[in-house]
C-alpha positions in Angstrom: -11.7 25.4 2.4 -9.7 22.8 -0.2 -9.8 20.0 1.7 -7.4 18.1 -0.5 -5.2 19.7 0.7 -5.6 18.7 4.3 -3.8 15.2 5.5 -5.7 12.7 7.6 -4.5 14.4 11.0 -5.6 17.5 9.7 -8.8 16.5 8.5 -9.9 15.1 11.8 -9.1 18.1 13.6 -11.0 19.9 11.6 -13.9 17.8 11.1 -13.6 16.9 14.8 -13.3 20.8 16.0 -16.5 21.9 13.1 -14.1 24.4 11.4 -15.5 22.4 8.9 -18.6 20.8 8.5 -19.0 17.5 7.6 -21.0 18.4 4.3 -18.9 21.0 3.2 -15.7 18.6 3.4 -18.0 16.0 1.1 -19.2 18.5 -1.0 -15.5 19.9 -1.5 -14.0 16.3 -2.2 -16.6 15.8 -4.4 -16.2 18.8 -6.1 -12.8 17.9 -6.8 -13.5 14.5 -8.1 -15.8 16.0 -10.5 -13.0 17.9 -11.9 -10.1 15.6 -12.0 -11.4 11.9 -11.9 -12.1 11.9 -15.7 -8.4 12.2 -16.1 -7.3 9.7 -13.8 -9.7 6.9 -13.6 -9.1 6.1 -9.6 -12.3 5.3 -8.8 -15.0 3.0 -9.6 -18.0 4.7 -11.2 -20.6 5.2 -9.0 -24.2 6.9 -9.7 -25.5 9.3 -7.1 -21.7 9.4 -4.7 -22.0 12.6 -3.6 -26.0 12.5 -2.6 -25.1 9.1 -1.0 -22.0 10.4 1.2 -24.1 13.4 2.1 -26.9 11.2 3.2 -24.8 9.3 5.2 -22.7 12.6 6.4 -26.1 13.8 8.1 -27.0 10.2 9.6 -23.4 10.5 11.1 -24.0 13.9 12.5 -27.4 13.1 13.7 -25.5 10.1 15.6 -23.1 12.2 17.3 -24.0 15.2 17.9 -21.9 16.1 20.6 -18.5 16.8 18.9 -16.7 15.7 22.0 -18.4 12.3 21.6 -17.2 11.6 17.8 -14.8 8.8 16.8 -11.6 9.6 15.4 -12.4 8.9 11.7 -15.6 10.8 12.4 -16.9 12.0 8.5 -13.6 10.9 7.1 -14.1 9.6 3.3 -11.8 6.2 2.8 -11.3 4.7 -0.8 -11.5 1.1 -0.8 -9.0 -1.5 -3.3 -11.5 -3.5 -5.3 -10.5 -6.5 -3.7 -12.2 -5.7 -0.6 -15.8 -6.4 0.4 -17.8 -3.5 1.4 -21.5 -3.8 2.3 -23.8 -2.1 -0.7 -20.9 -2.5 -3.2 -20.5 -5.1 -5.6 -17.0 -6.5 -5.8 -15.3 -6.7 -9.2 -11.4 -7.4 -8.1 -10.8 -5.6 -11.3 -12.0 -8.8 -13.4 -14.9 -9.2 -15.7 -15.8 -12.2 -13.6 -20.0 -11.9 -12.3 -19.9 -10.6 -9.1 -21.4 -13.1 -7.4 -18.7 -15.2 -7.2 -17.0 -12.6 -4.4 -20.2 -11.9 -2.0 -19.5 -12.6 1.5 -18.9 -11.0 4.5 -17.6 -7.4 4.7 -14.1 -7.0 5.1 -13.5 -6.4 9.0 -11.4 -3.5 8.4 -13.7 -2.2 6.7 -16.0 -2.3 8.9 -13.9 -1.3 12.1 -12.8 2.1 10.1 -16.7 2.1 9.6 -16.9 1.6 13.3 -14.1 4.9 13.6 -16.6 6.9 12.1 -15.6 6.5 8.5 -17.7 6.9 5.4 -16.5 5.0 2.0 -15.7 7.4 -0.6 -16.1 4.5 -3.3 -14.0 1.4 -4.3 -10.8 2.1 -6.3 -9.0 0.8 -9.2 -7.0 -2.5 -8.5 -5.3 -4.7 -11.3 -7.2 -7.9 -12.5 -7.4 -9.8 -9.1 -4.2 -8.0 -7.9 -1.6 -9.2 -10.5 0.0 -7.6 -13.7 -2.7 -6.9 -15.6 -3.8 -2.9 -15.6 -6.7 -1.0 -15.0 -7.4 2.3 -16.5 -5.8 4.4 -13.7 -3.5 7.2 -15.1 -0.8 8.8 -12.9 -1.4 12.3 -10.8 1.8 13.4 -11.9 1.8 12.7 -15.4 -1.0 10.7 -17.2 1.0 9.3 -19.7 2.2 7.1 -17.1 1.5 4.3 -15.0 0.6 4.9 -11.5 1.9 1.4 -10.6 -0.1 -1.7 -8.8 -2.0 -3.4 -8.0 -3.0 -0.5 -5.7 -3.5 1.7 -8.3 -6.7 3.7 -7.5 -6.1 3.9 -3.8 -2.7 5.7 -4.4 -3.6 7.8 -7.2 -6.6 8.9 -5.4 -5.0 10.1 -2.4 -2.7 11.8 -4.5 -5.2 13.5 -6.1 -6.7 14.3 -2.8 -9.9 12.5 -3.6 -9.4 11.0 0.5 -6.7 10.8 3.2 -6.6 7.6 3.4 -7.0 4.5 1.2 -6.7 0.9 1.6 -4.6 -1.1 -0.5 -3.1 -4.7 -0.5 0.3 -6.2 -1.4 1.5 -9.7 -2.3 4.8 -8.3 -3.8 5.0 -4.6 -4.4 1.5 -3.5 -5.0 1.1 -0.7 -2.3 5.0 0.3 -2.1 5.3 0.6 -5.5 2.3 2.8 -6.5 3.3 5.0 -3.4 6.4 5.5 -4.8 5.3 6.7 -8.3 2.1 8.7 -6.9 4.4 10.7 -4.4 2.6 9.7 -1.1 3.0 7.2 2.2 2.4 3.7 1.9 2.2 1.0 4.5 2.6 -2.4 4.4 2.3 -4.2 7.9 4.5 -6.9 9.2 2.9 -10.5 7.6 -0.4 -10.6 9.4 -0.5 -7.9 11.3 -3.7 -6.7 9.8 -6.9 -9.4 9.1 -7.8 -9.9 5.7 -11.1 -11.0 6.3 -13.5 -10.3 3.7 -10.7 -9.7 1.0 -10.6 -11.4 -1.8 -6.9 -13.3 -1.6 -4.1 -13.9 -3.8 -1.9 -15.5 -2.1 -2.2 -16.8 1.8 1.2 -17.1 2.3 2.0 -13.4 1.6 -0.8 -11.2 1.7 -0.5 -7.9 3.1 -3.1 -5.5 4.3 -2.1 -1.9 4.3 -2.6 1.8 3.4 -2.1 4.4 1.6 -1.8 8.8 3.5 0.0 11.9 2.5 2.0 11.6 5.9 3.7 9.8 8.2 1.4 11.2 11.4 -1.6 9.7 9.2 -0.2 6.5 9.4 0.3 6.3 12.5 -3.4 6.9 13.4 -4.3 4.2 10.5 -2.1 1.9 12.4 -3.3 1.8 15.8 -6.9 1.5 14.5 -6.2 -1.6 12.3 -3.3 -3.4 13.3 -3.4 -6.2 15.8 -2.6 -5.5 19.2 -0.8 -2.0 18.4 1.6 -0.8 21.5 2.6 2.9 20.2 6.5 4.0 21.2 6.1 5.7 24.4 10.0 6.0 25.4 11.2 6.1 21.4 15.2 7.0 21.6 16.1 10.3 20.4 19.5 8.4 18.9 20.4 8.9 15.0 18.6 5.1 13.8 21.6 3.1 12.2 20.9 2.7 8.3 21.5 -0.5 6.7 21.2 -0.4 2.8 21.6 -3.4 1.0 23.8 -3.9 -1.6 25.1 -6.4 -4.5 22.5 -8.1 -6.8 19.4 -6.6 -5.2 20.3 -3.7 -5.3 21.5 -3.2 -8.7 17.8 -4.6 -10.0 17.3 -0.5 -9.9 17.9 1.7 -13.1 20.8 4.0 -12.7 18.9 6.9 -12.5 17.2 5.5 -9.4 20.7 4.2 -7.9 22.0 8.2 -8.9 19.0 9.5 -6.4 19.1 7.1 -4.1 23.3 7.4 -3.4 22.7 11.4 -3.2 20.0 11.0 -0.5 22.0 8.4 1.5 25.1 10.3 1.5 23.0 13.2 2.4 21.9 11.4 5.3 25.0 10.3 6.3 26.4 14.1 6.4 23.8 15.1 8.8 25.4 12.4 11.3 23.0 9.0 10.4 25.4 6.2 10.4 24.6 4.3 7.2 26.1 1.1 6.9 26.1 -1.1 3.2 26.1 -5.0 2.8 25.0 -7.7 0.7 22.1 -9.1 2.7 20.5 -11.1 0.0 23.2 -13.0 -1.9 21.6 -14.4 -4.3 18.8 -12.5 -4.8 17.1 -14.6 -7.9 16.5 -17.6 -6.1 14.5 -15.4 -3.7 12.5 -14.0 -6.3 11.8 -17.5 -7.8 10.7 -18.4 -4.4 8.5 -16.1 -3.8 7.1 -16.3 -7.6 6.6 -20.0 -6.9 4.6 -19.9 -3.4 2.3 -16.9 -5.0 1.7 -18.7 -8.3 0.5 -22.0 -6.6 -1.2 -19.9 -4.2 -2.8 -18.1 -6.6 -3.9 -21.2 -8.9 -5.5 -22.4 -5.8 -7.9 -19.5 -5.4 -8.9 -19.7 -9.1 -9.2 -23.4 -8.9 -13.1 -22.9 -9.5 -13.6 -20.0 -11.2 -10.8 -20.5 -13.7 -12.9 -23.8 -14.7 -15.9 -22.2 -15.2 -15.0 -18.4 -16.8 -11.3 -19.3 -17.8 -12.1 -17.0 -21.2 -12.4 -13.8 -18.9 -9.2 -13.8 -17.8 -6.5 -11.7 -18.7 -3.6 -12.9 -20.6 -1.2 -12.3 -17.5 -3.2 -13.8 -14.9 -3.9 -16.8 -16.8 -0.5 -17.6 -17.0 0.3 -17.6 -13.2 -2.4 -20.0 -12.7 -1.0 -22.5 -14.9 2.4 -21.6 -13.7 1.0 -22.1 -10.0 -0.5 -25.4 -11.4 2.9 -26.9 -12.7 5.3 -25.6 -9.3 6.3 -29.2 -6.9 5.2 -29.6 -3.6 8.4 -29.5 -2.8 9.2 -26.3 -4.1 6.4 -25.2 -2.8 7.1 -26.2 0.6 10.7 -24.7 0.0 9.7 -21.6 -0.5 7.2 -21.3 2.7 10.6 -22.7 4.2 12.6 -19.8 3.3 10.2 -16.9 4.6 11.5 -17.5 8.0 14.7 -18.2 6.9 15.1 -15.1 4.9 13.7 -13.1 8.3 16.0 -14.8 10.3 18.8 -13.9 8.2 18.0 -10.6 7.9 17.5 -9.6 11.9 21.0 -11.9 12.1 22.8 -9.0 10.1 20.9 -6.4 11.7 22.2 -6.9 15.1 26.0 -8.4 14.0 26.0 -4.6 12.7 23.5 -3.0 14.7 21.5 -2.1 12.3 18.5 -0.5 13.3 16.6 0.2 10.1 17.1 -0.8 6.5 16.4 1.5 3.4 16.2 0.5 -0.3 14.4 2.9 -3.3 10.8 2.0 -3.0 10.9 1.0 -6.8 13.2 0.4 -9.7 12.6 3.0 -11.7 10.1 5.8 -11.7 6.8 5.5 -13.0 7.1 4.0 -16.7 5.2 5.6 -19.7 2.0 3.8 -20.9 -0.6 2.1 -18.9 -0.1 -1.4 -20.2 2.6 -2.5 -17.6 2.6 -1.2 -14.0 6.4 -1.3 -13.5 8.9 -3.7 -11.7 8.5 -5.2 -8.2 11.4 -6.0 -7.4 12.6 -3.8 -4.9 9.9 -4.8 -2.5 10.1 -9.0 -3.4 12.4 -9.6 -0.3 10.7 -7.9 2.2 7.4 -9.0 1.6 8.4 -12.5 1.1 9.9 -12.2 4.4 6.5 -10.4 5.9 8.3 -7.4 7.6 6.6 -4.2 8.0 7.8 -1.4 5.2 6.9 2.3 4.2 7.6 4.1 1.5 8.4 7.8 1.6 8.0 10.1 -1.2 11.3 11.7 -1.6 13.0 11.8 -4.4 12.2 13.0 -8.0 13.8 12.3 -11.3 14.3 15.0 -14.1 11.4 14.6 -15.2 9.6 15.3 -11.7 8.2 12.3 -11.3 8.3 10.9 -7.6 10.3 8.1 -6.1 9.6 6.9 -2.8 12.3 5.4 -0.5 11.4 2.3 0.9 11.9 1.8 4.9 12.1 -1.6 6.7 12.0 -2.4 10.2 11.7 -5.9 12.0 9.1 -8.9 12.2 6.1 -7.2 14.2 7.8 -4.1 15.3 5.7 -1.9 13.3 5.5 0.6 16.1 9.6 0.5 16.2 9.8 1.3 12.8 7.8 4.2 12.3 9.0 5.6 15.8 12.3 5.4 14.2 11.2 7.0 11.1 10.1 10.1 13.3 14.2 10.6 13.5 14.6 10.4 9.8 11.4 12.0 7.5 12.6 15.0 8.8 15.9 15.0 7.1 15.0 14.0 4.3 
């Protein structure tokens, strides 16, 4: 059996059911990592990965041997962003930094997926401490091009079918974007929704723990095991959701070949009966994005207080300059711009029930994935909804004429997580 080609769901039934056994599905992923990780540069190197996973697939069998009695995530292998900290892994955050500096505890979802039953395929390929500067990942779908980030492993690796799941992290557009030019699910909680205990931060004002699957059904099940307090949509209306798209300034921060695929699948929608309804939500949508590049930097600079004094020659040229950006940003302005994340929410559910919206949609990125490696593409289509901490996900959707993937970027409200993919049940399959 190809396993990579079974989603999360499916891999659990089958590893939960024994039409597979739990070696054979390591052996298989491994065998396919063997073939296609020289190309793409997802993971971490790791000596002895498929001896250790096996070793650790029979320790999980010999713990449950009763298939009845198995956790959900029972022999599932997870990737891991390199920002995380995972118990007999060294942490690197992408840097050349000693890792010393990032021992601590293990990251607690970590360990509850641990606790699910899963196994950790390896750490993956993040940008230098989660920023602009690139790793070595290549894209699944062309490897002349950038897979995005900072998530970059974790996406490309699940769509390379290296794992069904993968975690990732996003401060501005680092698990949307990659989603979008990998071709596969990513999702981004609502602001805090999911601990980041035992990650190593950017920015505490807006970072986001989330995931990476090949469906929709996959992230629901990631969901309920790792975000706080999760109420799954038992009596979900079967109504067409209301669309809300917005326009003006923000919108036109996309290239026209993304605003050509993205106006054919809205009006696509709208002929098989959703209502979509277009306004300018943002205004001004610069002085948003100067917010939110103002409260990450000082953030940021904050973090690195230490270790920029003591290693400031191993940073990148990038993430130097965003500390001494963070360094230079008032306390006023700083303060502003924490000011305006509730604002900007409040704004936004404002116009969503003046024109009862019930779900916004943007592209999930500017452009498609760009060629090169040395620049992992614009942001800018997720800014505003991070900055204002609602829960997205990106759906792979659309493709340029060149077939490379573009997601399409789903917003619901402030802790309504469940709402919003209940809601997306009514759409994916349209689309």
């Amino acid at each position: 059996m190809n396993t990579y080609n079974l989603s999360l769901s499916e891999s659990i039934n089958a590893l939960q059911n024994d039409t597979i056994e739990v070696e054979d599905f390591i052996n298989s992923i491994c065998n396919r990592i063997d073939r296609t990780e020289p190309s793409i540069h997802s993971l971490i190197p790791e000596t002895g990965r498929r001896e250790r996973l096996l070793r650790e697939a029979r320790d999980l069998k010999e713990k449950y041997p009763d298939n009845n009695k198995r956790p959900i995530l029972f022999g599932i292998p997870i990737g891991v962003k390199d920002l995380f900290r995972v118990n007999g892994f060294p942490t690197q955050a992408g840097s050349k930094l000693p890792t010393n500096l990032f021992e601590g505890q293990e990251s607690s979802v970590v360990t509850a997926l641990k606790n699910a039953g899963a196994l950790i395929l390896g750490k993956t390929v993040t940008t230098e401490f989660a920023y602009f500067e690139p790793g070595p990942t290549c894209n699944p779908h062309k490897l002349t091009h950038t897979p995005g980030g900072s998530s970059s492993g974790s996406a490309a690796a699940v769509a390379c079918g290296f794992t069904p799941l993968a975690l990732g992290t996003q401060t501005i557009g680092s698990i949307t974007r990659p989603a979008s030019f990998c071709g596969v699910y990513g999702y981004k909680p609502s602001f805090q929704r999911i601990s980041t205990n035992g990650v190593i931060p950017f920015s505490v004002s807006a970072d986001h723990i989330g995931f990476f699957t090949q469906d929709l059904q996959g992230i629901e099940i990631a969901a309920s095991l790792l975000c706080n307090h999760w109420n799954p949509e038992t009596k979900a209306s079967l109504k067409k959701p209301v669309i809300g798209i917005a326009t003006g300034n923000y919108l036109e921060q996309s290239n026209d070949e993304v605003l050509s695929l993205f106006n054919e699948k809205t009006n696509q929608l709208e002929q098989m009966g959703f209502k979509v309804v277009r306004i300018d939500a943002f205004g001004d949508i610069e002085s948003i994005n100067n917010a939110h590049k103002s409260m990450i930097a000082v953030d940021f600079s904050k973090v690195h207080e230490k270790w920029f004094e003591n290693f400031d020659g191993l940073y990148r040229t990038n993430t130097k300059k965003l500390i001494i950006e963070g360094r230079i940003i008032t306390k006023k302005a700083y303060q502003n711009a924490l000011e305006g994340r509730e604002m900007l929410r409040t704004q936004l559910e404002v116009i969503k029930s003046i024109n009862k919206i019930d779900i916004w949609l943007s592209p999930s990125s500017c452009s498609a994935a760009t060629e090169g490696l040395d620049s992992t593409g614009s942001p800018l289509m997720n800014l505003p909804w991070t900055y204002a901490g609602l829960p997205t996900v990106s759906v792979p959707a659309m493709k340029t004429s060149k077939k490379l993937p573009i997601g399409l970027q789903f917003i619901g409200s402030f802790n309504q997580d469940e709402d919003l993919i209940a809601k997306l049940k009514l759409i994916v399959p349209f689309l």
